[in-house]
C-alpha positions as CSV (number, residue, x, y, z in Angstrom):
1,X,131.4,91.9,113.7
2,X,130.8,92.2,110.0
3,X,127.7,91.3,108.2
4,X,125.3,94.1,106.5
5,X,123.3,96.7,108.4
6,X,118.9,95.8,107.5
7,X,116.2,98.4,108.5
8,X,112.5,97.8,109.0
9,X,109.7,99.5,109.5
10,X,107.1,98.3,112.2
11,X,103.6,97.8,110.5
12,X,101.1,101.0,111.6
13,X,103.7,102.2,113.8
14,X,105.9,105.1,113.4
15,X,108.7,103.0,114.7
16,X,111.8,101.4,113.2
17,X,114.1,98.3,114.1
18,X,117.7,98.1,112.5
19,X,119.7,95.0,112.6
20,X,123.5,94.1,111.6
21,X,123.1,90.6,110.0
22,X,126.5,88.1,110.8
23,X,129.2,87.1,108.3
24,X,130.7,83.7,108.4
25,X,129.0,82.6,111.3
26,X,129.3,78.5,112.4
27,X,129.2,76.4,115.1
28,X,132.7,76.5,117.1
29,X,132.1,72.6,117.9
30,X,130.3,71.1,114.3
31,X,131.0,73.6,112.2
32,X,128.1,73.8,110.6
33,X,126.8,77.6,109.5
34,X,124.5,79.0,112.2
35,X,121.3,79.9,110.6
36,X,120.3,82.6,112.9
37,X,123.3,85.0,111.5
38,X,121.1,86.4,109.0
39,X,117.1,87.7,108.7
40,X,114.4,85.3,107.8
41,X,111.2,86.3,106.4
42,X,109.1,84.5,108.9
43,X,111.0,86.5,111.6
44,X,109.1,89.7,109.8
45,X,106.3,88.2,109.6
46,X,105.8,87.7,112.9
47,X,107.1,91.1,113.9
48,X,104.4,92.5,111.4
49,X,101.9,90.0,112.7
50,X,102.2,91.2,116.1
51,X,101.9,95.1,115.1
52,X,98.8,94.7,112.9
53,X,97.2,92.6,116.0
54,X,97.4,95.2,118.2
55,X,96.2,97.8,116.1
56,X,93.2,96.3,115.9
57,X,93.0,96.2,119.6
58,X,94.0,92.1,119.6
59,X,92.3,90.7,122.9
60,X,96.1,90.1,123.6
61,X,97.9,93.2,125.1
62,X,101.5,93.7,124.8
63,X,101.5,96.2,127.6
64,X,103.9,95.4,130.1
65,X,104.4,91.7,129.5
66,X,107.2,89.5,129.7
67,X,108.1,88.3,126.3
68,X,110.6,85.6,125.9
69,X,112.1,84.9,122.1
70,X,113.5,82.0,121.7
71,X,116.2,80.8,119.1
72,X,115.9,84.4,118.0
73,X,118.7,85.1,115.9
74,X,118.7,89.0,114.9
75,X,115.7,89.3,117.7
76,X,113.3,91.1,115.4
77,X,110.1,89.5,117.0
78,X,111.3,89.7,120.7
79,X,112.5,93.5,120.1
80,X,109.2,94.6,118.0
81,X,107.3,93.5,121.2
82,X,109.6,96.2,123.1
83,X,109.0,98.6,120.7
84,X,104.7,97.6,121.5
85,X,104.6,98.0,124.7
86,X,106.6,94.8,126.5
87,X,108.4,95.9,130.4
88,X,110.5,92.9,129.9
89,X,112.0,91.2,126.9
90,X,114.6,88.2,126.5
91,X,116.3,87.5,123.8
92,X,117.8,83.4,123.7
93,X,119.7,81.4,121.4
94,X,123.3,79.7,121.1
95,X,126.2,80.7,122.5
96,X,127.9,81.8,119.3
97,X,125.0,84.3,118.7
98,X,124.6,86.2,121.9
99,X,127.1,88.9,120.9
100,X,125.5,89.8,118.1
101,X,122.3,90.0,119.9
102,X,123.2,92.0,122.2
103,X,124.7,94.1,119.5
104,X,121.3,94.1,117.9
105,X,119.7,95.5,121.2
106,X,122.2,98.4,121.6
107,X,121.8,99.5,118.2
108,X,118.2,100.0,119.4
109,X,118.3,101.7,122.9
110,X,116.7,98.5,123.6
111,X,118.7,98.1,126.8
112,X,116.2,98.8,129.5
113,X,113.6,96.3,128.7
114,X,115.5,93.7,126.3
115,X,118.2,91.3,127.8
116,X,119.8,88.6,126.0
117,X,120.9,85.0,127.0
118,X,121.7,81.4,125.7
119,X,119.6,78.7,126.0
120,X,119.6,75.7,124.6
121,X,117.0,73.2,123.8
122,X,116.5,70.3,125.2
123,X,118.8,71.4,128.2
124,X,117.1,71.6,131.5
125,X,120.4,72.9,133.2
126,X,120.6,75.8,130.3
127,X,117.3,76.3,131.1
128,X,117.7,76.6,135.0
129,X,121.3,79.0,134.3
130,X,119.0,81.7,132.2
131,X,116.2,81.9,135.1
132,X,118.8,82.1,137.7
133,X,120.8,85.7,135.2
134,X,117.3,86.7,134.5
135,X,114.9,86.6,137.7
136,X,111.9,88.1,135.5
137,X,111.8,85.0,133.7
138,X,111.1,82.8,137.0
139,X,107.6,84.7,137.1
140,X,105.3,83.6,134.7
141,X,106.0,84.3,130.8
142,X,103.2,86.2,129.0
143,X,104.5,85.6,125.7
144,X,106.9,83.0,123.8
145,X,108.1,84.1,120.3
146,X,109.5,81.7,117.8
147,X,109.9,82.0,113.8
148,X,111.2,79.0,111.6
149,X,112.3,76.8,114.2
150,X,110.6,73.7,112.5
151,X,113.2,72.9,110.3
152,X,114.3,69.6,111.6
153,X,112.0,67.0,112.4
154,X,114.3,65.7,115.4
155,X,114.4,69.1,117.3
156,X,111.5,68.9,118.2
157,X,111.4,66.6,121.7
158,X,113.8,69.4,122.4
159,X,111.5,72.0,121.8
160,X,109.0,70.3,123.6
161,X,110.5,69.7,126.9
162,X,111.8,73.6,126.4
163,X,108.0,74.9,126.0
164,X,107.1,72.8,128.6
165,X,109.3,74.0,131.3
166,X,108.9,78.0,129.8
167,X,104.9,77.6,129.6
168,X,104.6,75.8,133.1
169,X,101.3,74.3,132.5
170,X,99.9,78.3,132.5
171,X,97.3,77.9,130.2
172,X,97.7,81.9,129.9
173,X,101.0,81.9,128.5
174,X,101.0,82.8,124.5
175,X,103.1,80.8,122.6
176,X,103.2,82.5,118.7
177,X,105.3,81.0,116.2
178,X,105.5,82.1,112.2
179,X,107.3,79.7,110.0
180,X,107.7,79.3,106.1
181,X,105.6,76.6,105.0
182,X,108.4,73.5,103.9
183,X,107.4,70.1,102.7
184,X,108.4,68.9,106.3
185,X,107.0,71.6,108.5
186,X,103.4,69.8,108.4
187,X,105.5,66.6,110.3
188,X,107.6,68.9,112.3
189,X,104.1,70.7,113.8
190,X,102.8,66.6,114.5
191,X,106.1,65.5,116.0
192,X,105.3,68.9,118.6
193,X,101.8,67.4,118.9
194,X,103.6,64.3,120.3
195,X,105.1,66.1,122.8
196,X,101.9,67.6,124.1
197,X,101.3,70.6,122.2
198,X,97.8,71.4,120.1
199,X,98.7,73.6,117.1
200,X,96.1,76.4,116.1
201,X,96.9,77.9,112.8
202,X,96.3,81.7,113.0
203,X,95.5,82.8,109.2
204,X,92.6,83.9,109.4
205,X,93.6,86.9,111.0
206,X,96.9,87.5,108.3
207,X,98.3,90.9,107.5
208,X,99.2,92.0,103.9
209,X,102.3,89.9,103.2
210,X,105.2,92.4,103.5
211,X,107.8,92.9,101.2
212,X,109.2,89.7,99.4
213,X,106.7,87.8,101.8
214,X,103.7,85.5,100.3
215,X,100.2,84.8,102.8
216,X,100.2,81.4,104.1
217,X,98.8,78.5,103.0
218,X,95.2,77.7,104.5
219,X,95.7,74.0,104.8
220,X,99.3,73.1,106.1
221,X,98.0,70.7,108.2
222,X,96.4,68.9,105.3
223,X,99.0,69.0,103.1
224,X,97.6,70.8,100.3
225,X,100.6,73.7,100.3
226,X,102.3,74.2,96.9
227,X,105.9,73.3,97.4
228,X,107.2,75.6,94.1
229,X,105.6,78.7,95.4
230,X,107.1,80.1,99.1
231,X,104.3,80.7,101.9
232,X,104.5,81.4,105.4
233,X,102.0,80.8,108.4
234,X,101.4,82.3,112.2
235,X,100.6,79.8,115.0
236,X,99.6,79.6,118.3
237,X,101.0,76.5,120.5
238,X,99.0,75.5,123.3
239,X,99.9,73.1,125.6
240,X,97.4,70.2,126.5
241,X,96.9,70.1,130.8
242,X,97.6,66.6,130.9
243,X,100.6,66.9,129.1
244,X,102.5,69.4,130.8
Protein backbone atom coordinates (compact mmCIF):
# COMPACT_ATOMS: atom_id res chain seq x y z
CA UNK A 1 0.00 0.00 0.00
CA UNK A 2 2.99 2.25 0.60
CA UNK A 3 3.06 5.49 2.37
CA UNK A 4 4.96 5.91 5.98
CA UNK A 5 3.79 4.35 9.21
CA UNK A 6 2.70 7.72 11.99
CA UNK A 7 2.07 6.97 15.74
CA UNK A 8 0.06 9.06 18.19
CA UNK A 9 -0.58 9.31 21.47
CA UNK A 10 -4.23 9.89 22.77
CA UNK A 11 -4.15 13.06 25.08
CA UNK A 12 -4.59 11.81 29.06
CA UNK A 13 -4.96 8.41 27.90
CA UNK A 14 -2.62 5.59 28.07
CA UNK A 15 -3.68 4.70 24.59
CA UNK A 16 -2.12 4.84 21.08
CA UNK A 17 -3.41 5.17 17.42
CA UNK A 18 -0.91 4.17 14.46
CA UNK A 19 -1.72 4.97 11.00
CA UNK A 20 0.03 4.07 7.51
CA UNK A 21 -0.27 7.36 5.47
CA UNK A 22 -0.87 6.68 1.27
CA UNK A 23 1.69 7.32 -1.47
CA UNK A 24 0.65 8.57 -4.81
CA UNK A 25 -2.89 8.61 -4.12
CA UNK A 26 -5.40 10.48 -7.02
CA UNK A 27 -8.68 10.36 -8.15
CA UNK A 28 -9.03 7.33 -10.83
CA UNK A 29 -11.62 9.68 -12.83
CA UNK A 30 -9.89 13.56 -12.46
CA UNK A 31 -6.79 12.80 -11.39
CA UNK A 32 -6.33 15.09 -9.04
CA UNK A 33 -4.25 13.97 -5.68
CA UNK A 34 -6.67 12.87 -2.95
CA UNK A 35 -6.02 14.83 0.04
CA UNK A 36 -7.14 12.39 2.55
CA UNK A 37 -3.88 10.02 1.80
CA UNK A 38 -1.98 11.68 4.32
CA UNK A 39 -2.50 13.23 8.20
CA UNK A 40 -3.68 16.66 8.74
CA UNK A 41 -3.23 18.55 11.81
CA UNK A 42 -6.81 19.45 12.34
CA UNK A 43 -7.51 15.65 12.19
CA UNK A 44 -5.28 15.62 15.75
CA UNK A 45 -6.67 18.21 16.90
CA UNK A 46 -9.82 17.04 17.02
CA UNK A 47 -8.73 13.60 18.23
CA UNK A 48 -6.96 15.58 21.14
CA UNK A 49 -10.00 17.80 21.50
CA UNK A 50 -12.23 14.98 22.11
CA UNK A 51 -9.80 13.14 24.81
CA UNK A 52 -9.16 16.31 26.86
CA UNK A 53 -13.19 16.87 26.84
CA UNK A 54 -13.84 13.82 28.34
CA UNK A 55 -11.33 14.00 30.86
CA UNK A 56 -12.86 16.71 32.26
CA UNK A 57 -16.13 14.80 32.37
CA UNK A 58 -17.50 16.89 29.02
CA UNK A 59 -21.46 16.86 29.48
CA UNK A 60 -21.00 14.84 26.16
CA UNK A 61 -20.31 10.99 26.82
CA UNK A 62 -18.62 8.94 24.31
CA UNK A 63 -19.84 5.81 26.03
CA UNK A 64 -21.47 3.68 23.75
CA UNK A 65 -22.42 6.07 21.00
CA UNK A 66 -22.62 5.85 17.44
CA UNK A 67 -20.03 8.00 15.91
CA UNK A 68 -20.01 8.61 12.19
CA UNK A 69 -16.54 10.31 10.54
CA UNK A 70 -17.08 11.65 7.63
CA UNK A 71 -14.48 12.36 4.72
CA UNK A 72 -12.15 10.85 7.22
CA UNK A 73 -9.04 10.05 5.43
CA UNK A 74 -6.54 8.14 7.96
CA UNK A 75 -9.78 7.99 10.52
CA UNK A 76 -7.92 9.40 13.44
CA UNK A 77 -11.06 11.26 14.89
CA UNK A 78 -13.56 8.47 14.20
CA UNK A 79 -11.08 5.72 15.72
CA UNK A 80 -9.95 7.98 18.88
CA UNK A 81 -13.75 7.97 19.70
CA UNK A 82 -13.43 3.93 19.72
CA UNK A 83 -10.55 4.08 21.66
CA UNK A 84 -13.12 6.53 24.34
CA UNK A 85 -15.64 4.59 24.69
CA UNK A 86 -17.81 4.52 21.18
CA UNK A 87 -19.95 0.73 20.56
CA UNK A 88 -20.18 1.81 17.03
CA UNK A 89 -17.88 3.74 14.69
CA UNK A 90 -17.97 4.46 10.76
CA UNK A 91 -15.49 5.47 9.03
CA UNK A 92 -16.63 7.32 5.20
CA UNK A 93 -14.96 8.82 2.42
CA UNK A 94 -14.26 8.13 -1.39
CA UNK A 95 -13.95 5.09 -3.00
CA UNK A 96 -10.25 5.29 -3.71
CA UNK A 97 -9.61 5.59 0.18
CA UNK A 98 -11.58 2.88 1.76
CA UNK A 99 -8.75 0.33 1.49
CA UNK A 100 -6.53 2.17 3.29
CA UNK A 101 -9.09 2.72 5.88
CA UNK A 102 -9.81 -0.27 6.55
CA UNK A 103 -6.14 -0.85 6.67
CA UNK A 104 -5.97 1.81 9.23
CA UNK A 105 -8.70 -0.05 11.40
CA UNK A 106 -6.86 -3.50 11.36
CA UNK A 107 -3.73 -2.03 12.32
CA UNK A 108 -5.69 -1.09 15.41
CA UNK A 109 -7.86 -4.22 16.47
CA UNK A 110 -10.36 -1.64 15.75
CA UNK A 111 -12.52 -4.27 13.93
CA UNK A 112 -15.37 -4.83 16.43
CA UNK A 113 -16.63 -1.41 16.76
CA UNK A 114 -15.13 0.60 13.62
CA UNK A 115 -16.53 -0.20 10.07
CA UNK A 116 -15.63 1.68 7.04
CA UNK A 117 -17.57 2.78 3.90
CA UNK A 118 -17.84 5.40 0.95
CA UNK A 119 -19.98 8.04 0.85
CA UNK A 120 -20.14 10.76 -1.08
CA UNK A 121 -21.40 14.21 -0.73
CA UNK A 122 -24.04 15.51 -2.07
CA UNK A 123 -25.24 11.95 -3.05
CA UNK A 124 -28.50 10.84 -1.61
CA UNK A 125 -28.25 7.37 -3.33
CA UNK A 126 -24.44 7.01 -1.63
CA UNK A 127 -26.01 8.01 1.23
CA UNK A 128 -29.10 5.48 1.17
CA UNK A 129 -26.23 2.42 -0.10
CA UNK A 130 -24.10 3.10 3.39
CA UNK A 131 -27.40 2.86 5.72
CA UNK A 132 -28.57 -0.15 3.86
CA UNK A 133 -24.26 -2.11 4.56
CA UNK A 134 -24.42 -0.47 7.88
CA UNK A 135 -27.94 -0.92 9.72
CA UNK A 136 -26.47 1.02 13.00
CA UNK A 137 -26.35 4.05 11.02
CA UNK A 138 -30.33 3.99 10.25
CA UNK A 139 -30.72 4.65 14.15
CA UNK A 140 -30.00 7.86 15.24
CA UNK A 141 -26.22 9.18 15.04
CA UNK A 142 -24.82 10.47 18.40
CA UNK A 143 -21.90 11.95 16.92
CA UNK A 144 -20.56 13.40 13.37
CA UNK A 145 -16.82 13.97 13.06
CA UNK A 146 -15.33 16.13 10.42
CA UNK A 147 -11.64 17.92 10.28
CA UNK A 148 -10.67 20.34 7.23
CA UNK A 149 -13.50 19.73 5.08
CA UNK A 150 -13.98 23.52 4.38
CA UNK A 151 -11.57 23.90 1.80
CA UNK A 152 -13.66 24.67 -1.11
CA UNK A 153 -16.28 27.09 -0.93
CA UNK A 154 -18.55 25.02 -3.54
CA UNK A 155 -18.64 21.81 -1.39
CA UNK A 156 -20.43 22.99 0.76
CA UNK A 157 -24.40 22.59 -0.54
CA UNK A 158 -22.99 19.15 -0.63
CA UNK A 159 -22.18 19.04 2.78
CA UNK A 160 -25.23 20.45 3.70
CA UNK A 161 -27.78 18.21 2.20
CA UNK A 162 -25.21 15.29 3.61
CA UNK A 163 -25.52 16.77 7.39
CA UNK A 164 -28.99 17.13 6.74
CA UNK A 165 -29.90 13.74 5.94
CA UNK A 166 -27.10 12.17 8.69
CA UNK A 167 -28.43 14.77 11.59
CA UNK A 168 -32.25 14.11 10.73
CA UNK A 169 -33.55 17.20 12.31
CA UNK A 170 -32.25 15.36 15.94
CA UNK A 171 -31.38 18.33 17.63
CA UNK A 172 -29.23 15.67 19.85
CA UNK A 173 -26.94 14.68 17.28
CA UNK A 174 -23.31 16.33 17.76
CA UNK A 175 -21.85 17.53 14.86
CA UNK A 176 -17.78 18.54 15.84
CA UNK A 177 -15.66 19.69 13.20
CA UNK A 178 -11.77 21.11 13.70
CA UNK A 179 -10.38 22.87 10.68
CA UNK A 180 -7.17 25.02 10.05
CA UNK A 181 -8.12 28.54 9.88
CA UNK A 182 -7.56 29.60 5.79
CA UNK A 183 -8.39 32.93 4.36
CA UNK A 184 -11.66 31.22 2.91
CA UNK A 185 -12.72 29.02 5.79
CA UNK A 186 -14.64 32.17 7.34
CA UNK A 187 -16.96 32.02 3.79
CA UNK A 188 -16.90 28.30 3.68
CA UNK A 189 -18.50 28.24 7.53
CA UNK A 190 -21.40 31.18 5.90
CA UNK A 191 -21.97 29.27 2.63
CA UNK A 192 -22.84 26.08 5.52
CA UNK A 193 -25.01 28.77 7.25
CA UNK A 194 -26.86 29.04 3.87
CA UNK A 195 -27.75 25.69 3.93
CA UNK A 196 -29.27 25.75 7.38
CA UNK A 197 -26.50 25.21 9.80
CA UNK A 198 -25.69 27.77 12.92
CA UNK A 199 -21.86 27.53 13.56
CA UNK A 200 -20.66 27.65 17.31
CA UNK A 201 -16.99 28.10 17.62
CA UNK A 202 -15.71 25.92 20.50
CA UNK A 203 -12.37 27.68 21.74
CA UNK A 204 -13.06 28.45 24.69
CA UNK A 205 -12.71 25.19 25.88
CA UNK A 206 -9.13 24.44 23.71
CA UNK A 207 -6.51 21.99 24.75
CA UNK A 208 -2.70 22.84 24.69
CA UNK A 209 -1.96 22.86 20.90
CA UNK A 210 -0.17 19.48 20.26
CA UNK A 211 2.87 19.11 18.56
CA UNK A 212 3.45 21.30 15.44
CA UNK A 213 -0.18 22.60 16.13
CA UNK A 214 -0.99 26.44 17.01
CA UNK A 215 -4.60 27.45 19.28
CA UNK A 216 -7.08 28.91 17.15
CA UNK A 217 -7.91 32.12 16.36
CA UNK A 218 -10.73 33.68 18.63
CA UNK A 219 -12.46 35.66 15.87
CA UNK A 220 -12.69 33.54 12.63
CA UNK A 221 -15.92 34.60 12.14
CA UNK A 222 -14.84 38.28 12.10
CA UNK A 223 -12.05 37.96 10.11
CA UNK A 224 -9.38 39.14 12.37
CA UNK A 225 -7.11 35.67 11.89
CA UNK A 226 -3.51 36.33 10.82
CA UNK A 227 -3.11 34.69 7.48
CA UNK A 228 1.16 34.27 7.88
CA UNK A 229 0.79 32.45 11.07
CA UNK A 230 -1.17 28.69 10.94
CA UNK A 231 -4.19 28.29 13.52
CA UNK A 232 -6.74 25.84 13.92
CA UNK A 233 -10.41 25.92 15.44
CA UNK A 234 -13.09 23.20 16.90
CA UNK A 235 -16.75 23.66 16.04
CA UNK A 236 -19.94 22.50 16.75
CA UNK A 237 -22.69 22.51 13.69
CA UNK A 238 -26.05 22.72 14.63
CA UNK A 239 -28.75 22.48 12.45
CA UNK A 240 -31.61 25.13 12.57
CA UNK A 241 -35.45 23.17 12.97
CA UNK A 242 -36.76 24.96 10.21
CA UNK A 243 -34.12 24.17 8.09
CA UNK A 244 -33.82 20.59 8.24
Amino acid sequence: MGGGIKEFDIATTEKRLVVQELENMSDPETGRILTGSWVWDSSVLLSDWMATSQRQNDEFDLQGKTVLEFGAGMGIPGMTAALLGASHVVLTDVRSLIPGLQNNVDINSLGDRVKVGELVWGSEDSWSSLIRDIPELAHRIDLVLMSDVFYDITNMPEIGRTLRWIVKGDLKTRVWCATEIRQWTSQCLYELMKEGFNVIELTNRRLDSPPNLISSCSSLMDGDCDENQPSFAVFQIVPRLNDV
